[in-house]
N, C-alpha and C positions, 0 to 999 in steps of 0.2 A: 903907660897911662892906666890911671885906677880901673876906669869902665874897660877895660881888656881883663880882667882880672879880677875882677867883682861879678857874682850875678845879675842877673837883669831884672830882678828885684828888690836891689838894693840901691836906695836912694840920696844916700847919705855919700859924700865925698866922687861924683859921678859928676864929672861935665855934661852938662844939659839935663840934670835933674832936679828936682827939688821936691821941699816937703809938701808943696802942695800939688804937685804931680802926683805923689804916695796917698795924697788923702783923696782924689779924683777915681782913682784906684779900687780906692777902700771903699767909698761911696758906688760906687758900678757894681762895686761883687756884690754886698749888698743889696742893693738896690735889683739885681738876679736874681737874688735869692731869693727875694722876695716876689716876684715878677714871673719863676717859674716853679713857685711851692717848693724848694728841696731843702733837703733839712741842710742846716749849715751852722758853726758856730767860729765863730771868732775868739782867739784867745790872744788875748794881748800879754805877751812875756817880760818879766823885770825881771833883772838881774839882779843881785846885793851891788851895788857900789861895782858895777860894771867895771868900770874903767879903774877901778882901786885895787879890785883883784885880778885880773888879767896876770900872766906868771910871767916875768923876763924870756925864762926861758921857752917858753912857746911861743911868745913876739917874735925872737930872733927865729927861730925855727920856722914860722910862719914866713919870714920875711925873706930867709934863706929858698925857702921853697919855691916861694910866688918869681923868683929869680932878681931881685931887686939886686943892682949893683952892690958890688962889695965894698964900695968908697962911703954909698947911701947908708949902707948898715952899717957902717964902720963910725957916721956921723952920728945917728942914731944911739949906738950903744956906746958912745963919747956922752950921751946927751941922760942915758938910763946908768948902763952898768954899773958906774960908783957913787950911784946916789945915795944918800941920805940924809934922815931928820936928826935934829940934834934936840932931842927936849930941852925945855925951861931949868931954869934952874931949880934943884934940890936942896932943900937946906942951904944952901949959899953957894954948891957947888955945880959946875955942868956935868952932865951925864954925858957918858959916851954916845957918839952918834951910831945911828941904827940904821944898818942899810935895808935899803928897800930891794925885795925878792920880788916881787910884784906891784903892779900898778900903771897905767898911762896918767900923765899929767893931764890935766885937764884943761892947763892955763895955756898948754903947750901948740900952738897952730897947727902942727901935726895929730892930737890927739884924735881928731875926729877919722881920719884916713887909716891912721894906726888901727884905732878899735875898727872899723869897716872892714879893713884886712882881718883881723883876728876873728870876727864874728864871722867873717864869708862861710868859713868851711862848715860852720851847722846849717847855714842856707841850704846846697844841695843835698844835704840829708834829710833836710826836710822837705821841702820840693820835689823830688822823686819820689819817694812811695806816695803822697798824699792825693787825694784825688783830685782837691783845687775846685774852682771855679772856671769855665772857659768861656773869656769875654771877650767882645770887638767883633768884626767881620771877620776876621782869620783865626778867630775861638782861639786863642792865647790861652792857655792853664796857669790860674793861679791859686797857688797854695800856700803862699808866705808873702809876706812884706818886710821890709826892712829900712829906717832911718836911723843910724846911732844907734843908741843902745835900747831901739824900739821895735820891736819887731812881732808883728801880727801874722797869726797861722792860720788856718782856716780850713780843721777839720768836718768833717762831713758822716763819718759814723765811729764809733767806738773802736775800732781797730787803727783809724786815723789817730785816736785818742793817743795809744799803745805806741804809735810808732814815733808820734813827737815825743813822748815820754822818756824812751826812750834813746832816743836823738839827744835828748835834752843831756841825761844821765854821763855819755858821751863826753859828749861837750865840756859838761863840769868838771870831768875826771881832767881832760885833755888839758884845761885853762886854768883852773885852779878858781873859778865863781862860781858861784852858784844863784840859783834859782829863788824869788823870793816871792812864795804861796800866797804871801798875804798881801803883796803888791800885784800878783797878777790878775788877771780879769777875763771874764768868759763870758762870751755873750750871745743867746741863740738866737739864731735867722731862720727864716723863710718856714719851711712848717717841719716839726720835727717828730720824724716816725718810729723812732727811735730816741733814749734817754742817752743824750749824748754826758 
């Protein structure tokens, strides 16, 4: 089952989660933030075309790890490993089809559980160094969000900054996406004593 295997902040492909669980969430740390003056910002991460670039081979690799039955991956990369696009016609004739190295389908019912898989492992890279937010009566630490291919961080000083940064850098190498500057968003909370 996904939730064995997914962090506990991740909301996307989890029995008994949902997105508006993840905004309830988002809303509380905030709403802390504010409530007990600590600097905090919010950074909302995009990826280029997420689910486009993902790399075959770290799917499979990922899905090898996580221990998913060899029949399941075996359906699976019946379903990726010879795929390809066939462009339009050129001048009157078809072009050779072009296999795809990377990408999850998106049309694909599994697509959302796949990317969930793939994106887990920058989760605990980022949740362990970061300092988080600790909400509820049993001060829970949160320092990431995640639904899809949406996922909210929630550093607290400049070395926080440093450390998603680099998580990030990680990540890209590992998947073959990347980061998209001018789709992501920052946004500061509660009072900030420092220029995050």
């Amino acid at each position: 089952m996904l939730e064995e295997q997914l962090s506990s902040n991740q909301y996307c492909s989890v029995s008994g989660k949902s997105v508006l669980e993840a905004v309830s969430v988002l809303r509380n740390v905030v709403a802390l933030a504010e409530l007990r003056r600590t600097p905090l910002c919010l950074l909302s991460l995009h990826f280029r075309s997420a689910f486009g670039y993902i790399s075959h081979c770290y799917l499979f690799h990922i899905l090898v790890r996580y221990g998913i039955r060899a029949w399941i991956i075996y359906r699976i990369l019946s379903m990726y490993g010879n795929a390809t696009a066939s462009p339009q016609q050129i001048n009157g004739a078809l072009a050779d089809p072009i296999p795809f190295q990377s990408v999850i389908r998106q049309e694909c019912p599994l697509s959302m559980a796949l990317y969930a898989l793939c994106v887990h492992p920058l989760l605990p890279t980022l949740e362990g160094p970061l300092t988080g937010v600790s909400i509820g009566t049993r001060g829970k630490r949160i320092s990431v969000l995640a639904y899809d291919d949406d996922i909210t961080v929630f550093p607290s000083n400049l070395e926080d900054i440093e450390k998603v940064h680099h998580a990030i850098r990680i990540y890209e190498r590992a998947t073959g996406t990347q980061l998209n500057p001018n789709k992501s968003r920052a946004l500061a909370v509660g009072v900030c004593r420092s220029r995050l």
